[in-house]
Structure formats: C-alpha cells, structure tokens
C-alpha positions as CSV (number, residue, x, y, z in Angstrom):
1,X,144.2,154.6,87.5
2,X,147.9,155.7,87.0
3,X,149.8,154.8,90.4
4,X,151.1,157.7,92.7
5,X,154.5,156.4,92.4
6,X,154.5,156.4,88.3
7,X,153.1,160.0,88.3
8,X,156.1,161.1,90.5
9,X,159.0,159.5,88.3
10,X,157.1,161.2,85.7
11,X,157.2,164.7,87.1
12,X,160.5,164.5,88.6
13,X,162.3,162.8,85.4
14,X,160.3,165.0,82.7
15,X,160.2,167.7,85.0
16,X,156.5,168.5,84.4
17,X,153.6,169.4,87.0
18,X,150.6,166.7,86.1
19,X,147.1,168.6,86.2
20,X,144.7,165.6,85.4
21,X,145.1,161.9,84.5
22,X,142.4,160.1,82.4
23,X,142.4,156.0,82.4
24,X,142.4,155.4,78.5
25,X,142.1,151.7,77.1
26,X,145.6,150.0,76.7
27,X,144.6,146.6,75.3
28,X,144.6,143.0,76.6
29,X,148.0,143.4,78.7
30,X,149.0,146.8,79.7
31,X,147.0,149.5,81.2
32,X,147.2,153.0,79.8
33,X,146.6,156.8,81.1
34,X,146.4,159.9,79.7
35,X,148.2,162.8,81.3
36,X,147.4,166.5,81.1
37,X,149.9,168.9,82.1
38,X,149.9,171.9,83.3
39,X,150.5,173.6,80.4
40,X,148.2,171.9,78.2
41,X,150.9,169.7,76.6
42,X,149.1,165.8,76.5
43,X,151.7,162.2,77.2
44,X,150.7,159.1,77.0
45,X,151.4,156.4,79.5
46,X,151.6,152.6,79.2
47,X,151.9,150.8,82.6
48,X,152.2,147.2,83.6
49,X,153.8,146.0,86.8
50,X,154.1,142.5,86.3
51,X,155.7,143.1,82.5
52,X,158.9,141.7,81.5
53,X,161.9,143.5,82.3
54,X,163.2,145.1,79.5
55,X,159.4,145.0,77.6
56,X,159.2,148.5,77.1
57,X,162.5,149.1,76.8
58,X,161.9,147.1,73.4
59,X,158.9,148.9,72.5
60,X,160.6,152.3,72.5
61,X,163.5,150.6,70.1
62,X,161.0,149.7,68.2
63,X,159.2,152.9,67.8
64,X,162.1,154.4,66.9
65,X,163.3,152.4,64.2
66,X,159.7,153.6,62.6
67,X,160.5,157.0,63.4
68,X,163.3,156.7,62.1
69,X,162.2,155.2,58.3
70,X,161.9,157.4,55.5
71,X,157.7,157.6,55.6
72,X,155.2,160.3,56.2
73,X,153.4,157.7,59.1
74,X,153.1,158.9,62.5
75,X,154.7,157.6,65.6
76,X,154.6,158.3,68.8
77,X,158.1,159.3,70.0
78,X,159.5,157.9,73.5
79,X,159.8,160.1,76.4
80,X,160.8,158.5,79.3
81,X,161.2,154.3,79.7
82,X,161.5,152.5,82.7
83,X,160.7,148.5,83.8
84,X,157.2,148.9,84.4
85,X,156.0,151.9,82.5
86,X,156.6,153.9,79.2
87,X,155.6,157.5,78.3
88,X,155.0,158.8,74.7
89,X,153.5,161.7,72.9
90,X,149.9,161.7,72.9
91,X,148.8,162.0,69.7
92,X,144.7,162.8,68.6
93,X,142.6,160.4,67.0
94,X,140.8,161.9,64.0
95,X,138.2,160.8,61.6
96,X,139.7,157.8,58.8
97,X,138.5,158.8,55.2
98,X,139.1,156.8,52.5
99,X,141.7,158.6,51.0
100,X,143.4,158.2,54.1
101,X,143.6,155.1,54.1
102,X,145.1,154.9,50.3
103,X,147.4,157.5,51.7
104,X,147.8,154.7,55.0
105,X,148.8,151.9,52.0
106,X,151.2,154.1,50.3
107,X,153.1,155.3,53.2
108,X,153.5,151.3,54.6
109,X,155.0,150.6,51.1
110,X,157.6,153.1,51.8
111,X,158.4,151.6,55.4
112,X,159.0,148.1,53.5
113,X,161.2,149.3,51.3
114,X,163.5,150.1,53.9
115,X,165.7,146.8,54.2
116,X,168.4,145.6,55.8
117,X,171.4,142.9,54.8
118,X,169.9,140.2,56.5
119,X,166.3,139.2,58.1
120,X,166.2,139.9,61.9
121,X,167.4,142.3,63.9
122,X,170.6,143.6,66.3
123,X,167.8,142.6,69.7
124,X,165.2,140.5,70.6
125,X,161.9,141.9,71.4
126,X,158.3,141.3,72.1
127,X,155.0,140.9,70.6
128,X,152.3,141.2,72.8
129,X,153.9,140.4,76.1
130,X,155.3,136.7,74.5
131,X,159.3,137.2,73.8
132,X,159.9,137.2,70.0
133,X,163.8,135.9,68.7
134,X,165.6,137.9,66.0
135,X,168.6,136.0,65.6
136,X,169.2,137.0,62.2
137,X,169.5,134.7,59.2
138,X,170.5,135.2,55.9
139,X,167.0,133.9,54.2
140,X,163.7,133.5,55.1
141,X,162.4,130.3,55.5
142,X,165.0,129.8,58.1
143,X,164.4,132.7,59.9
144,X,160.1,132.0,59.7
145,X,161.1,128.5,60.7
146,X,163.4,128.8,63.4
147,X,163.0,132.5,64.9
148,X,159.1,133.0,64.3
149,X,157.2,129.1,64.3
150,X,159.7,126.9,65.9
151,X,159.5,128.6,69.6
152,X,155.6,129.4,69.6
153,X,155.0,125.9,69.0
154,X,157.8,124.4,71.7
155,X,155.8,127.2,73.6
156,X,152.7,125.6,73.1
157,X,153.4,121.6,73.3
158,X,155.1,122.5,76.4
159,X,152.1,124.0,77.9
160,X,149.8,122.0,76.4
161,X,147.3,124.3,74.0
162,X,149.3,122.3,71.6
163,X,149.4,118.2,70.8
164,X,152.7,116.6,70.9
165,X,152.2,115.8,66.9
166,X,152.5,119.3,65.8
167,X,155.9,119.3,66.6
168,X,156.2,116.7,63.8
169,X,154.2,118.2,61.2
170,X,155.7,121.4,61.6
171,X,158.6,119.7,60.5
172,X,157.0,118.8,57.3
173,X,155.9,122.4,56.8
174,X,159.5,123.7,57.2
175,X,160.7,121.3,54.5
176,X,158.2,123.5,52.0
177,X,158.8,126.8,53.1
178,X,161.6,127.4,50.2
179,X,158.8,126.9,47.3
180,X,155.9,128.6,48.8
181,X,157.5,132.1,49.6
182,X,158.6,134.4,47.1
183,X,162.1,135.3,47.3
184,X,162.4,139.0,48.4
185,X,164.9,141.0,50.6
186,X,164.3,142.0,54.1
187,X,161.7,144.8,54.5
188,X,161.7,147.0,57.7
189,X,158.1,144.8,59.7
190,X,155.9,146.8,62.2
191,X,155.2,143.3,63.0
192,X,151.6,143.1,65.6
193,X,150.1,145.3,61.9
194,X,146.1,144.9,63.1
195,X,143.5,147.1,63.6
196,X,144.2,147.9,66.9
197,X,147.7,149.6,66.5
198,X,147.1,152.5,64.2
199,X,144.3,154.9,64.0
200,X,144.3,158.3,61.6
201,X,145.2,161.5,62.9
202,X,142.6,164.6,63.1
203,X,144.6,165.5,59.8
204,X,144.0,162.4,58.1
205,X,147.7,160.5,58.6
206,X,147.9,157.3,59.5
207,X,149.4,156.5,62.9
208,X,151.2,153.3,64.3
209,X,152.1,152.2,67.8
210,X,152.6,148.9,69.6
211,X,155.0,147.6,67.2
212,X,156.4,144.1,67.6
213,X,159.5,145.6,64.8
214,X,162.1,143.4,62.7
215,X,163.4,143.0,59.2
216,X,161.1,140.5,58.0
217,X,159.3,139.2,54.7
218,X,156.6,141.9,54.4
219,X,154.0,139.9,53.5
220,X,153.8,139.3,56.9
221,X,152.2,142.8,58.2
222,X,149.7,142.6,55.0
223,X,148.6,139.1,55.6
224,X,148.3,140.3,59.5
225,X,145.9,143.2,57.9
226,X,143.6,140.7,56.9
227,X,143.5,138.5,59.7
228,X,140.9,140.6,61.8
229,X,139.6,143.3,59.3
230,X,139.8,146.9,59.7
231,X,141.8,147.6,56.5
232,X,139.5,149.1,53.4
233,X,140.1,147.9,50.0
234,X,142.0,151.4,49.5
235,X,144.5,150.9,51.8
236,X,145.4,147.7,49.5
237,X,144.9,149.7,46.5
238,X,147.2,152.7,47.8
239,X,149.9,149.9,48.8
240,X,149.9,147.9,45.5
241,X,150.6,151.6,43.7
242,X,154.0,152.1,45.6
243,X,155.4,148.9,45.9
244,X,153.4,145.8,44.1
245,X,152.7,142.2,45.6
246,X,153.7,139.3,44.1
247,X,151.3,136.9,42.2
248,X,149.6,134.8,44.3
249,X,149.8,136.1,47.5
250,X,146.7,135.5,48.6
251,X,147.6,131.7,48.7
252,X,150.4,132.7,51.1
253,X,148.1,134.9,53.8
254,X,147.3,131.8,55.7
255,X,150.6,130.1,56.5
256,X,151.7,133.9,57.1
257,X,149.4,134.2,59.8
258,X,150.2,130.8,61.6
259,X,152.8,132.8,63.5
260,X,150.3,136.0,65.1
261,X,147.3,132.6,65.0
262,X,150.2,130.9,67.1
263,X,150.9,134.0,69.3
264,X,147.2,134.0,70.2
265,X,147.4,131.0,70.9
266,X,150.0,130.6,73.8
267,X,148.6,134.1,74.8
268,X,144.6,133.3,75.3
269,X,144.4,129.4,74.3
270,X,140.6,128.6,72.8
271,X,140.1,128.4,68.9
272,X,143.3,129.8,68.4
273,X,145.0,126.7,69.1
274,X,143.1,124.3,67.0
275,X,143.0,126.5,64.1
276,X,147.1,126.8,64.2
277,X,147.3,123.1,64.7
278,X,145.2,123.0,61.3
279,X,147.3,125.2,59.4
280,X,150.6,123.3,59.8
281,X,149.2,120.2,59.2
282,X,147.7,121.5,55.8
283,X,151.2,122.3,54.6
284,X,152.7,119.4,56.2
C-alpha cells in the first residue's frame, strides 16, 4: 500500500484531498497505487524507496520527450516528481482491436521519424532500474558499442552472470557492427518497447509509459516488439505503411536484442545470461 508519508507530499504539493488508494501492479521493480480524489479526478503513482536518486526524475524527462513528439500516442503526463515516487495521470485501459493496433504501428512510425543531429541524448537515464549512458555519438555502431553493449557486459563480467571471454568476443562483434546495420539517422526510441509498457485506451489509442527514451537506431524498439510477443501482425503492417523497414531486418532482430537480453541479464541472471553470451559469440 501507498505509504502515509507519500500520500501527504501528494496532497500538500498537488493540493488535492485523497478519497481512496488502490495497490495496482507496477512491474518487477517499483510498486504502484492508484489514487482517487475527491472529486473523482484518478493519478497514478509509482513508488520505490530504495530507487536511484534521480530514477524518476528521468522517467518524467522521458515521458515528456514523447509527449512532446508530433504523434497521436498517449502518454501519461508528469505531475509531481520526487526521489522515491512519481505521479502521473491515470489513464483507462480499454479493449485492443485490431485496427488499433494498425493505428498503434502507424503512430510509432511517426515518433521515429522525429530525429535528432546525433544518436543519444542531452542526459543519462534508466531502463529498468540499470543506469543506461547517452553520451552521444555521431553514428551508430559506436554508440550500440560503447553506450548500449560495452557497460552491460563490464556490468556482467564484473558480477559474474558473465565469463571473462565475452569481453573478448564482444570485441569481435564491434569490429562488424558497420556492415550489419543499415545506415539511418537517429529516430526518437521509447527504448524498454514490450508488451508491458503500452496498453490501448477505452477509445482504442495506443498508450505508452515506462520509457527507457534516446535517439537511437529504431530498429531497436521493433526488434524489442518481438522479443516477448504481444504485438499482432497489424501493428507491423500499420508501421511498414508510414515509414518502411529496410530489407533484411529480420537478420538484424537478434543482435538488436543482445542489449534488453543483456539488461535482463544483469537484472535477473538465469537463461538470460547464457543466451547473451551466445549471441555475441555468433557475430564474433
């Protein structure tokens, strides 16, 4: 449940008087609550006391960098940030219909068109709770390399989900990087783009949240589509119609998930490790 002292920032900085609070599910790391107030009106509230600093501080950039693209999605605006907890909008979970999700492909085409001079970003953030660099680079093998493979791996040698030889083959796999991309410019990322951070609206719009946000190669969020399902063929189909993928992307949708496979992998350890450890040393 929400703690007391939460609910009383909340009605003393939003200046709101809280009728009921609901526990709502918040994922694998923070804990979530939904507030009713007294006049109907419905926030949403992300908690964690043991989260980084400045975690949702980055998650509200984040969310409005989305708001702030030139899309029909939905997004949950910020409210009220602090070090442990972040308030939103609530927004209602509807029924997905097919042509929602068309609609859903369409609308993340537009979002990718929005770019940016270089790949990265003007902070650093987060995906999950794992800090993610966005020292920006001027193309993107060096910036999968260095800013997105390079310190999940440290991460993970130094802990030990990962054996000492990755660090070697990685090497090999950064020396091919140049020839298996496709050379694009940066596209505005959700970056953490699974099944479990967007859901349609009661009028049929799609909705994102927990965004893990930079200016990325975006075959990144579709290959992250695919990794654990949830996305119909229309989605696809509706994404393809606004903004085409290049031939033979669906050679590239493995080494483009080695960074969320490598994410999981310093987050919850199992499987995840073995199966990153097998991608790098296909490509090196």
């Amino acid at each position: 449940m929400l703690p007391e002292a939460i609910k009383e920032q909340i009605r003393q900085e939003l200046d709101v008087e809280i009728q009921s609070v609901q526990s709502v599910q918040g994922g694998d790391i923070n804990q979530a609550a939904k507030i009713i107030l007294h006049d109907g009106k419905q926030l949403f509230v992300k908690h964690n006391n043991s989260a980084p600093g400045n975690m949702f501080e980055a998650e509200a950039k984040g969310l409005g960098f989305l708001n702030s693209a030139d899309t029909n999605l939905q997004v949950p605006s910020p409210l009220l940030v602090k070090e442990d907890f972040l308030v939103l909008d609530w927004i209602e979970k509807g029924g997905g219909k097919q042509h929602s999700a068309r609609n859903f492909g369409k609308e993340l085409a537009k979002l990718h068109k929005q770019s940016a001079d270089q790949f990265g970003l003007d902070h650093n953030n987060y995906i999950g709770k794992l800090p993610q660099s966005n020292t920006r680079h001027s193309n993107w093998p060096d910036f999968f390399a260095l800013e997105r493979i390079e310190p999940q791996v440290q991460m993970g040698v130094e802990s030990g989900k990962l054996t000492r030889s990755t660090l070697k083959n990685v090497e090999g796999m950064y020396k091919k990087l140049g020839s298996i991309f496709p050379s694009e410019k940066p596209s505005l990322l959700h970056g953490d783009l699974w099944s479990g951070n967007y859901m349609f609206t009661k009028s049929g719009e799609a909705c994102i949240y927990d965004p893990a946000v930079y200016y990325g190669h975006r075959e990144m969020d579709i290959a992250m589509t695919r990794l654990f399902g949830g996305f119909s063929a229309n989605f696809y189909e509706g994404y393809n119609e606004v903004y085409p993928l290049d031939g033979g992307f669906d050679s590239r949708v493995t080494i483009c998930n080695l960074y969320p496979i490598l994410v999981h992998a310093n987050l919850f350890g199992g499987s995840y490790c073995r199966q990153a450890e097998n991608i790098i040393n296909r490509y090196a």
